[in-house]
TIMILO-961338 format. One record per residue (C-alpha): x, z, y. Coordinates in pm, whole numbers, padded with zeros to 5 digits, always signed. Layout:
BEGIN
XZY/...
//
This chain:
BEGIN
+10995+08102+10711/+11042+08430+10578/+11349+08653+10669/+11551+08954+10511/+11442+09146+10757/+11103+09068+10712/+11120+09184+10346/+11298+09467+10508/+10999+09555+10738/+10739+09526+10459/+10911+09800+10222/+10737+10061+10362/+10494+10138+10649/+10156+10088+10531/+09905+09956+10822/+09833+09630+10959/+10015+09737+11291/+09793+09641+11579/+09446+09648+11663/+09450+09285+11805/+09517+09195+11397/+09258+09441+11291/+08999+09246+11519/+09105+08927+11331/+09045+09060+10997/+08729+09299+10981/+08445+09097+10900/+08238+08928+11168/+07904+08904+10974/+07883+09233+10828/+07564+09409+10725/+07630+09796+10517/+07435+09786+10191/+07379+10126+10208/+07258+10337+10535/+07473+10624+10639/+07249+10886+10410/+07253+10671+10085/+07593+10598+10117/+07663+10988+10112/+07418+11003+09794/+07610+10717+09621/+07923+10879+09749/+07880+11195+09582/+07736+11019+09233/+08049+10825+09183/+08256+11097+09237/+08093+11293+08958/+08097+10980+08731/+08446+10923+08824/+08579+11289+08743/+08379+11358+08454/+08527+10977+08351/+08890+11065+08412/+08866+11426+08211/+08749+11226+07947/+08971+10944+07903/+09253+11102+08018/+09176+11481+07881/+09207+11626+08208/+09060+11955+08361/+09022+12008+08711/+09183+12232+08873/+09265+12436+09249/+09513+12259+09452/+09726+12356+09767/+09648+12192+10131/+09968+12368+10267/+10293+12475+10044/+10613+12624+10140/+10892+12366+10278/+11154+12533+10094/+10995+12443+09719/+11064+12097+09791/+10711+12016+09589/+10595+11825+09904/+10541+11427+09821/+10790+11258+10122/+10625+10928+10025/+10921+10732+09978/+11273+10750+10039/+11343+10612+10422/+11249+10966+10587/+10965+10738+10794/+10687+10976+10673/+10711+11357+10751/+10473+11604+10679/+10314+11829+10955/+10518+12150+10937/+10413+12509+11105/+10512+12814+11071/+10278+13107+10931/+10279+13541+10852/+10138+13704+11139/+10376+13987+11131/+10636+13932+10835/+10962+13977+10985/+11032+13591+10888/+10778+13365+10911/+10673+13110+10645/+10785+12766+10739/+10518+12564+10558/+10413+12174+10546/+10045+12016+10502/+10089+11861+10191/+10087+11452+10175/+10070+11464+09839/+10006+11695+09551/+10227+11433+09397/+10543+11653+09242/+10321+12062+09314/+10123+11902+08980/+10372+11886+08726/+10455+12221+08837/+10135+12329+08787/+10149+12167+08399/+10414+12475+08323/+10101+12752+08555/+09813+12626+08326/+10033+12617+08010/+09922+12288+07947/+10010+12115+07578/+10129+11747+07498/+09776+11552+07549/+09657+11803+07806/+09634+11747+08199/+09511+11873+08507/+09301+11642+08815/+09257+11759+09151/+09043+11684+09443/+09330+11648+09654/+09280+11651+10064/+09629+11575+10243/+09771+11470+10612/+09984+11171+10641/+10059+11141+11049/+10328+10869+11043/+10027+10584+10927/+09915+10274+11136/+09522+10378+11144/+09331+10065+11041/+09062+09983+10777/+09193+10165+10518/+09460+10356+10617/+09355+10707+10789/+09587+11025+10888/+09349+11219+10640/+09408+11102+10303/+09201+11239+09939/+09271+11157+09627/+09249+11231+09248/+09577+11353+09187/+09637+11413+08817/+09848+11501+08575/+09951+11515+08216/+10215+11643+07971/+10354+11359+07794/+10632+11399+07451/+10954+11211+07472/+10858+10899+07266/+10562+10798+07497/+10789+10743+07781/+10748+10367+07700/+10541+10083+07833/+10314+10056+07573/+10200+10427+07695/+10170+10334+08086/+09989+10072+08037/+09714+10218+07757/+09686+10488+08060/+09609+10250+08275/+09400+10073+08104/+09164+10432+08068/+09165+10446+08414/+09077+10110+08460/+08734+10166+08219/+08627+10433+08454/+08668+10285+08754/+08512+10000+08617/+08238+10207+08457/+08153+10401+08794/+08091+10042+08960/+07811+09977+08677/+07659+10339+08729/+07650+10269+09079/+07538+09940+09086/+07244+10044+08889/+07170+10359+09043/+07165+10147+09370/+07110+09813+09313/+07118+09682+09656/+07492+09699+09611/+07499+09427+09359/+07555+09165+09585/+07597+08818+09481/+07834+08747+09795/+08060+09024+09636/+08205+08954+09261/+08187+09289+09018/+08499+09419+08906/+08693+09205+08619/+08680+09365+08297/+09040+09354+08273/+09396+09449+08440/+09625+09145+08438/+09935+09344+08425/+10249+09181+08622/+10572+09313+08663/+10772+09329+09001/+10991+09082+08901/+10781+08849+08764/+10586+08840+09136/+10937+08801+09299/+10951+08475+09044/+10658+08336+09177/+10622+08375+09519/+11020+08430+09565/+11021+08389+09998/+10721+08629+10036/+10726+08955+10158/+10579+09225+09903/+10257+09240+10082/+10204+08845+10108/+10335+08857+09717/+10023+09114+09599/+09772+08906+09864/+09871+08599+09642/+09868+08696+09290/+09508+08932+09377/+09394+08576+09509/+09439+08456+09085/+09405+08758+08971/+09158+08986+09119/+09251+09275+08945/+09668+09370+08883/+09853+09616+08795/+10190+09580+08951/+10418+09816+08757/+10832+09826+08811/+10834+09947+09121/+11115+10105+09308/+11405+09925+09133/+11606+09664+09327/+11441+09296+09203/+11664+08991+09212/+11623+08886+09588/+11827+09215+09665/+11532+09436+09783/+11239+09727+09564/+10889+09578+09549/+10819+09863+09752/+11031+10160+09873/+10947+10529+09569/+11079+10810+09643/+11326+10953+09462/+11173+11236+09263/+10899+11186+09089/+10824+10844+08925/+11079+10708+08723/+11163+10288+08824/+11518+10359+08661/+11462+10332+08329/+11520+10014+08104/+11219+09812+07984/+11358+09511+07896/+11362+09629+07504/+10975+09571+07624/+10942+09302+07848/+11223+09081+07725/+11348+09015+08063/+11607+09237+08295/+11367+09475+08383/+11316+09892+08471/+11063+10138+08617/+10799+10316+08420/+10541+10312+08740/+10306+10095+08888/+10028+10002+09117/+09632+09913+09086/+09568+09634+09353/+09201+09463+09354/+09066+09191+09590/+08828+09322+09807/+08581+09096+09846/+08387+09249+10169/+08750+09257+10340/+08867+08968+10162/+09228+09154+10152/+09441+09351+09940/+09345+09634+09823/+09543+09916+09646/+09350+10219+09450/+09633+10386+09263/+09982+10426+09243/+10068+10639+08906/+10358+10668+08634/+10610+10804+08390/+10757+11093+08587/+11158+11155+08607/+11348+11311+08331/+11646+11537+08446/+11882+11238+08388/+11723+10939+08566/+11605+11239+08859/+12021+11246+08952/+12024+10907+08888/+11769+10817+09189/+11898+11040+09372/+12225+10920+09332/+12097+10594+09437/+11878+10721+09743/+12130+10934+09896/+11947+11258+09854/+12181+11449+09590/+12113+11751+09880/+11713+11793+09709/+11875+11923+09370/+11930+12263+09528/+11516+12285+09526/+11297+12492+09302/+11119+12193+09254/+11420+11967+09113/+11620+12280+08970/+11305+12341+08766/+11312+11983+08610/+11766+11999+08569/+11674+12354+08382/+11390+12205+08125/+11154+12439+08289/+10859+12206+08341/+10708+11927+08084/+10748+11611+08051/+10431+11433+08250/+10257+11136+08394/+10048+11101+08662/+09888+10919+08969/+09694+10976+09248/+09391+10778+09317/+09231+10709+09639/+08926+10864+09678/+08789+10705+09961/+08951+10387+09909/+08738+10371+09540/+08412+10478+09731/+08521+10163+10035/+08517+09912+09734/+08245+10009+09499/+07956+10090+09781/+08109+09746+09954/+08206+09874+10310/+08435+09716+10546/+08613+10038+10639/+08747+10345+10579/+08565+10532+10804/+08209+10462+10645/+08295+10679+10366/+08549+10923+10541/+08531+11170+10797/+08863+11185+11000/+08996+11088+11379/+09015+10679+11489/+09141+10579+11760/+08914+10421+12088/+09063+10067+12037/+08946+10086+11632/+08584+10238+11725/+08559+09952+12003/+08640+09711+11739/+08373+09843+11472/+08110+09866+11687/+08132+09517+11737/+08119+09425+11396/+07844+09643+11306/+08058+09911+11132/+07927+10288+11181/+08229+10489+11167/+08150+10856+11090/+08255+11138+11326/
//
């Protein structure tokens, strides 16, 4: 039977949380697809596919991004909005008389709509990154490493396209690409068109929190997305951040960027908010949840106090960062980041993280893959 504080526990935390449950859930009988050298070539194909995709579809240019930034901009992403995640902080300035106290960025998550305002970018217009962060605080499974990359993009939006209708079109762009880059790869490679491993559906089912909650009403989040990616093997769970009906978010959002305030039932004809969202898939090599993007409507100056209000944090205001969105400095946007290795796990049908993505494991994990037939680069 499923407790509060088991819903509790599951708002935020990613990881499977020890290495005796990892064991249980990598795949015994797994064979890689793709040796170590073609799944570098295959590697680096999609990623061209999937940036020259996203610059289309999105009209999107890529752009420089920071790996460190100062801690007094407040531009750093903190994840979510329980303090559990902290960025690696150091200080740097051989010889200034103050040193710079600066933070390895998690997230280029809020630095990108500042960057809108740097490369004067117009309603329609965005920028993408190839994002390479640090996230310390993570459980280090199969697909959760300290060493996180992503696509992190971002576009200027006007006013009347901070809807639903707009979100979800978005989405939907995204979607074709990702779904476009499995094709391209699948051809270029074709031993990755497994029959043991579905292809991609050729459409989102699109869910909101609430309606989840409805369903599956005495499940923790995670168990809720494991259940509805079991129907539907491709969702996009937007709406999240808001408090549902059982008293608890879908998922713990920070504060500052993505907006999970604002009123959609004009929309969705129910009592519902939040102008965000995740892309979940069902992985079929891990046969488990999987989550490729978490993206949406960013905060106007209003619903910004208003979260904050709510989290507790009225203290960030006096930041460049959230002073620049109270003083109309910086546009309108949306944007997401998208998991880089995560989309290269799925598509090129590994069981792991580490197949794809240099980084440290720990002993226990390596023991664990090496057992299962899982080559973990180093």
């Amino acid at each position: 039977m499923t407790t509060n504080a088991d819903k509790k526990a599951d708002l935020a935390g990613p990881g499977v949380s020890t290495y005796e449950e990892v064991a249980k859930i990598l795949p015994t009988d797994y064979k890689p697809l793709l040796s170590p050298r073609e799944t570098m070539k295959a590697l680096f194909d999609v990623k061209r596919y999937i940036e020259d995709g996203l610059a289309r579809e999105l009209n999107l240019m890529m752009i420089q991004v920071p790996l460190i930034v100062r801690v007094d901009s407040g531009v750093n992403d903190m994840l979510d909005r329980d303090g559990s995640r902290t960025p690696v902080e150091f200080d740097c300035g051989l010889g200034l008389p103050k040193p710079i106290r600066a933070s390895v960025v998690q997230a280029a998550t809020k630095w990108k709509r500042m960057a809108l305002r740097q490369f004067d970018c117009a309603p329609g217009q965005g920028i993408n990154t190839d994002m390479k962060a640090v996230r310390k605080d993570y459980f280090l499974d199969h697909d959760h490493s300290s060493y996180v990359d992503q696509w992190d993009w971002e576009k200027v939006i006007t006013p009347d396209q901070r809807n639903l209708a707009f979100l979800k079109d978005t989405v939907q762009r995204i979607w074709k690409v990702i779904k476009g880059a499995q094709d391209y790869a699948f051809e270029r490679y074709p031993a990755l068109d497994d029959p043991r491993y579905p292809r991609l559906p050729d459409e989102l089912v699109f869910l909101h929190a609430e309606e989840i909650l409805e369903m599956y009403p005495d499940l923790p989040r995670k168990q809720r997305e494991t259940k509805v990616i079991q129907e539907h093997p491709a969702v996009f769970i937007y709406g999240i951040g808001w408090t549902l009906a059982d008293g608890y978010p879908h998922e713990m959002r920070a504060a500052d960027y993505d907006d999970w305030v604002t009123d959609t039932s004009a929309e969705t004809g129910k009592d519902t908010h939040g102008l965000n969202g995740d892309i979940l898939v069902w992985n079929p090599v891990t046969k488990r949840r999987h989550e490729l993007t978490s993206m949406g409507v960013r905060v106007t100056k209003e619903t910004l106090v208003t979260q904050l209000e709510m989290s507790g944090q009225m203290d960030y205001l006096d930041q460049p960062y959230h002073q620049a969105i109270l003083n109309d400095e910086i546009p309108l946007s949306i944007g997401g980041g998208i998991g880089q290795s995560r989309t290269y796990m799925l598509l090129l049908r590994k069981a792991h993280l580490g197949e794809v993505s240099v980084t440290v494991w720990p002993d226990q994990l390596k023991q664990v893959c090496e057992e299962r037939n899982i080559v973990v680069l180093e």
